[in-house]
C-alpha positions as CSV (number, residue, x, y, z in Angstrom):
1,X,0.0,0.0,0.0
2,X,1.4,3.3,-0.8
3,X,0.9,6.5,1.8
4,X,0.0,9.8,0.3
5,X,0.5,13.1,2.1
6,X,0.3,13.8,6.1
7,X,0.5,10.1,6.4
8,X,4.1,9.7,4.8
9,X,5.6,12.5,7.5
10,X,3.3,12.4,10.2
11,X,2.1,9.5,11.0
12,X,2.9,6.3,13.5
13,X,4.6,4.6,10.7
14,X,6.4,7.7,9.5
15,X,8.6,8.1,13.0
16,X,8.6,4.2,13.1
17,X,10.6,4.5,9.7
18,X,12.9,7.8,10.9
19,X,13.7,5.9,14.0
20,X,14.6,2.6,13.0
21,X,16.9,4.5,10.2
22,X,18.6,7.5,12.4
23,X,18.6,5.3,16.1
24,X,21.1,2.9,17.0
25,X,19.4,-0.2,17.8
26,X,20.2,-4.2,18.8
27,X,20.4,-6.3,16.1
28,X,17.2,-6.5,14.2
29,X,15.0,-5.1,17.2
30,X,12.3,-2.9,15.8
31,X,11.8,0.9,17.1
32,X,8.4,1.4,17.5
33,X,6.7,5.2,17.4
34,X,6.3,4.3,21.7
35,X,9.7,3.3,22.0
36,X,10.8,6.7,20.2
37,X,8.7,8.6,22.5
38,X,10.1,6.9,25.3
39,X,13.6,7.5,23.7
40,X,12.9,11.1,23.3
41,X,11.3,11.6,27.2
42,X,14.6,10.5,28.2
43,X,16.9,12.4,26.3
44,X,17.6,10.9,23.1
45,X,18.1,13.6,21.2
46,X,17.7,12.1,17.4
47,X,14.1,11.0,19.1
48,X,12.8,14.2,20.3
49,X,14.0,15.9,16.7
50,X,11.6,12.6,15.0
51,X,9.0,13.9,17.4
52,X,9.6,18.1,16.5
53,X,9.9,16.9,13.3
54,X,6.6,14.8,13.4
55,X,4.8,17.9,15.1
56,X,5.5,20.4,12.8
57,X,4.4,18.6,9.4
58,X,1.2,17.9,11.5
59,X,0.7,21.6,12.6
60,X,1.3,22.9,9.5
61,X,-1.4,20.6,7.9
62,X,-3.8,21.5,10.4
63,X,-2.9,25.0,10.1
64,X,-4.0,24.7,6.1
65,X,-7.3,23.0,7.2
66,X,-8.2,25.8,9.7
67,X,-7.4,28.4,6.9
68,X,-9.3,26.5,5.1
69,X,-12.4,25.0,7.0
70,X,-12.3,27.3,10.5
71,X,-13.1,24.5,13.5
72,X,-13.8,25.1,16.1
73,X,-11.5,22.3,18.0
74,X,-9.2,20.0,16.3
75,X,-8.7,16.2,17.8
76,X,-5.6,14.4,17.1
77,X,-6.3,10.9,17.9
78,X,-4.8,7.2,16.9
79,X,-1.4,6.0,18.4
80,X,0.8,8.8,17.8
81,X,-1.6,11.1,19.8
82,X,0.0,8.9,22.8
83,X,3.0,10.6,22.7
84,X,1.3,13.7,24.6
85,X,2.6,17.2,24.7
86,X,5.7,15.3,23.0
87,X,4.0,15.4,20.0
88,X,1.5,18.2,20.6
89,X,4.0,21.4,21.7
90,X,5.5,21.0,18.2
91,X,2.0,20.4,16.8
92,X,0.7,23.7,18.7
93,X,3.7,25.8,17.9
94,X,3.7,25.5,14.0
95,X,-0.1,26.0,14.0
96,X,0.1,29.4,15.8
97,X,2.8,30.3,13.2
98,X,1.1,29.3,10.3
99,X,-3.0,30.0,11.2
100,X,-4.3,33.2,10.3
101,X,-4.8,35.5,13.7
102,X,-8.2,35.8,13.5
103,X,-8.8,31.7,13.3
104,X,-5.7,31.1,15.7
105,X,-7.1,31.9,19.1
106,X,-10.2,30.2,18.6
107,X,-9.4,27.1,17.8
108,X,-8.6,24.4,20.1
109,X,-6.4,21.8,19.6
110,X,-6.9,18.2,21.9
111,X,-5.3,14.9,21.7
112,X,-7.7,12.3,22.0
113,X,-8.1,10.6,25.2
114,X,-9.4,7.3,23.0
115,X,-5.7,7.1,21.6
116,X,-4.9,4.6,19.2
117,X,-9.1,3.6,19.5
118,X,-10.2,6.5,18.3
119,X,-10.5,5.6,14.7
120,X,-12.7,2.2,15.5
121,X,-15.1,4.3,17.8
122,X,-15.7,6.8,15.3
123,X,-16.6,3.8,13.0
124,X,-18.7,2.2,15.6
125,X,-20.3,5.9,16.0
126,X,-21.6,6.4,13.0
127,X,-22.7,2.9,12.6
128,X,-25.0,3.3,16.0
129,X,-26.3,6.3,14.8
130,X,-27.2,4.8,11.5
131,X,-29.2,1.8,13.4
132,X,-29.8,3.0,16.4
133,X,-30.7,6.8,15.6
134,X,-31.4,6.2,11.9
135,X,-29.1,8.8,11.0
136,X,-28.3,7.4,8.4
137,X,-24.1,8.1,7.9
138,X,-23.1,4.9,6.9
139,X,-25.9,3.6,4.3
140,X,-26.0,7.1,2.5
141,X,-22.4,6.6,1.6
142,X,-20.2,4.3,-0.7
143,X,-17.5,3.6,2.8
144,X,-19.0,-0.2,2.9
């Protein structure tokens, strides 16, 4: 499968892939995005700059979508959102530098407490609301 876009440079498998090529490692141990972030919480410096690294890409495409769409809170979920304020501080920093001033300060930015779930309770969401609330999400779309 190939990645397009946010997903090749900010994504779980994007630090896993930076790590395991700039971090010295034990034979043919795998770095995972978790071990990284626990590299980078205790000093490893090629870590943290995967994680600043990580951030950025991801602020600045969040800063393009609030330009473009103006939330009103944006929710970084999935496994890399487990990295905390790791991840976030970089996320935060290049979205206030790259947001326009009068979107900036209203729009919050949260990691999701549902980490790396998020994505399967969204799914399981809509589907409820679809049979449960006849909302009908799912069935009005081609996603199945």
């Amino acid at each position: 499968m190939v990645s397009h876009g946010l997903e090749v440079v900010a994504s779980g498998g994007a630090i896993e892939r930076q790590a395991n090529a700039l971090i010295a490692k034990k034979g043919d141990e795998w770095i995972t995005a978790k071990d990284t972030a626990d590299l980078a919480r205790g000093g490893n410096r090629a870590a943290g700059e995967i994680y600043n690294e990580t951030g950025r890409y991801l602020g600045r495409g969040l800063s393009i979508l609030a330009n473009s769409l103006n939330p009103e809170r944006i929710i970084i979920g999935g496994g890399i959102s487990l990295a905390g304020e790791l991840l976030l501080n970089p996320v935060k920093k290049e979205f206030n530098e790259n947001t326009m001033d009068v979107l900036r300060n209203n729009i919050e930015i949260y990691l999701s407490p549902l980490g790396q779930d998020a994505g399967v309770m969204g799914a399981i969401a809509m589907v409820l609301n679809d049979l449960v609330f006849k909302y009908d999400l799912v069935s009005r779309h081609d996603y199945l």
